[in-house]
C-alpha positions as CSV (number, residue, x, y, z in Angstrom):
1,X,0.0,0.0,0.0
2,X,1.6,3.1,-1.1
3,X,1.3,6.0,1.6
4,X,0.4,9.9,-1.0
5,X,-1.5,12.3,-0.4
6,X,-4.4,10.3,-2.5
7,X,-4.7,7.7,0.1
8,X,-4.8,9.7,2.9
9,X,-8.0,11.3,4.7
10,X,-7.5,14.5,4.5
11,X,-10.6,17.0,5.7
12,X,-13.2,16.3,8.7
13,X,-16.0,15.3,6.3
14,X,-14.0,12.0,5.2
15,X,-13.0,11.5,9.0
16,X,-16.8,11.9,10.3
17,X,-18.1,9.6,8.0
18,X,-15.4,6.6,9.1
19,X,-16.8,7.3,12.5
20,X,-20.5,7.1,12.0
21,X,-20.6,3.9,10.2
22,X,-19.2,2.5,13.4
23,X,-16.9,-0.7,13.0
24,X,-14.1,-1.0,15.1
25,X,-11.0,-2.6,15.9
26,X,-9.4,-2.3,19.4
27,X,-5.6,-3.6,20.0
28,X,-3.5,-2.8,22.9
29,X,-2.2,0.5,21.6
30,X,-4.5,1.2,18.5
31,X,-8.3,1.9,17.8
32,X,-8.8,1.5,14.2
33,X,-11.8,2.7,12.7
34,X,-13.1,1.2,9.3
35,X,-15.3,1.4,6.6
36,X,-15.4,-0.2,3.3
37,X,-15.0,2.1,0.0
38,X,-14.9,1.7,-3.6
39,X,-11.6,3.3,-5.0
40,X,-8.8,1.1,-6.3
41,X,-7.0,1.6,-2.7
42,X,-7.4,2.1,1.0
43,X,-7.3,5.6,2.2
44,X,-6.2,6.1,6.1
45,X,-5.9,8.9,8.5
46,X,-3.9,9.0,12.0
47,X,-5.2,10.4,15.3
48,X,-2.5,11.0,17.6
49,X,-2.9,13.6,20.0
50,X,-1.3,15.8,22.9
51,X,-3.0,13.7,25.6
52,X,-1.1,10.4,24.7
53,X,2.6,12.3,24.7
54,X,3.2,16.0,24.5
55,X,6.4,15.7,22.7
56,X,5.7,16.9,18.5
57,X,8.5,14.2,18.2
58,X,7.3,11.4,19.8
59,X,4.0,11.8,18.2
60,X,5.7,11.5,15.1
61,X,7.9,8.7,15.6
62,X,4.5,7.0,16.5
63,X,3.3,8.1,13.0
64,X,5.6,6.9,11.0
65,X,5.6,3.6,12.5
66,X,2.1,3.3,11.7
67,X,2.6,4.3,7.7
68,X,5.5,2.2,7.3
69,X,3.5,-0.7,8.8
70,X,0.8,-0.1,6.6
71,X,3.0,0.7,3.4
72,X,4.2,-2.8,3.4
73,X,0.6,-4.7,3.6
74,X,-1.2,-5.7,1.1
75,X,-5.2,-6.1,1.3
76,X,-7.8,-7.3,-1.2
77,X,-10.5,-5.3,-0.3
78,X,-10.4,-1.7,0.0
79,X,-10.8,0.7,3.1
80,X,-11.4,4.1,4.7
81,X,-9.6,3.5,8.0
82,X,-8.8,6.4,10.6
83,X,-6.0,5.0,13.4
84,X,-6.4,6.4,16.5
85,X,-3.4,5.8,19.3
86,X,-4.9,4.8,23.1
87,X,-1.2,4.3,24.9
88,X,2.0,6.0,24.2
89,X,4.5,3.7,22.3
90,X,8.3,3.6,22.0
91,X,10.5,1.4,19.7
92,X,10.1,-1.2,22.7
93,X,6.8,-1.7,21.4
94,X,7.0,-1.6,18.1
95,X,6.3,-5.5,17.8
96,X,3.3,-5.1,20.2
97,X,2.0,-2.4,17.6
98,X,2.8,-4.0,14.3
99,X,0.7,-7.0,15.6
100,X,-2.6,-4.7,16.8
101,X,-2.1,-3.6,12.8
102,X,-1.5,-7.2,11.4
103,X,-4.1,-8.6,13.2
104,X,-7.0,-5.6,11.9
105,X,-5.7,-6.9,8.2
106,X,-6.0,-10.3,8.9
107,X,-9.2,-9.9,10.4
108,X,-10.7,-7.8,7.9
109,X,-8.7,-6.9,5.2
110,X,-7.8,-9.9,3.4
């Protein structure tokens, strides 16, 4: 999955509407929010705020993780997914968070 600026949710309407249709995925660091569309590939949006780690670089450490996690799967069917962080996470837990992600594809995506 290729991470642009095409396949990522970009404005509040595209977030709002991930969050009414209401399927979930809860792991030990993540909340992933789905919903199915109809483009050629999945489109995804990250929520990591303030309240899980104050530090702008931390937050984006936690960021990229999640993109380069998601830039190496490949799924079958085609998503709108917004990831929302519960915990802080370090590169101690980068296993820990790669499985919450592998386990959402394997549960739904493939």
């Amino acid at each position: 999955m290729i991470v642009s600026s095409l396949t990522r949710l970009t404005n509040a309407d595209d977030f709002s509407s991930v969050f009414i249709f209401k399927k979930r995925f809860s792991g030990a660091f993540l909340n992933i929010f789905h919903k199915p569309n109809q483009l050629e590939f999945n489109r995804f949006g990250l929520i990591v705020s303030k309240k899980i780690n104050k530090k702008a670089v931390s937050r984006n450490y936690m960021k990229r993780v999640i993109r380069s996690v998601f830039r190496d799967a490949e799924t079958s069917k085609k998503f709108d997914i917004v990831i929302q962080v519960k915990k802080n996470f370090t590169h101690e837990n980068f296993l820990m968070v790669t499985k919450d992600i592998h386990d959402f594809l394997d549960r739904y995506a493939k």
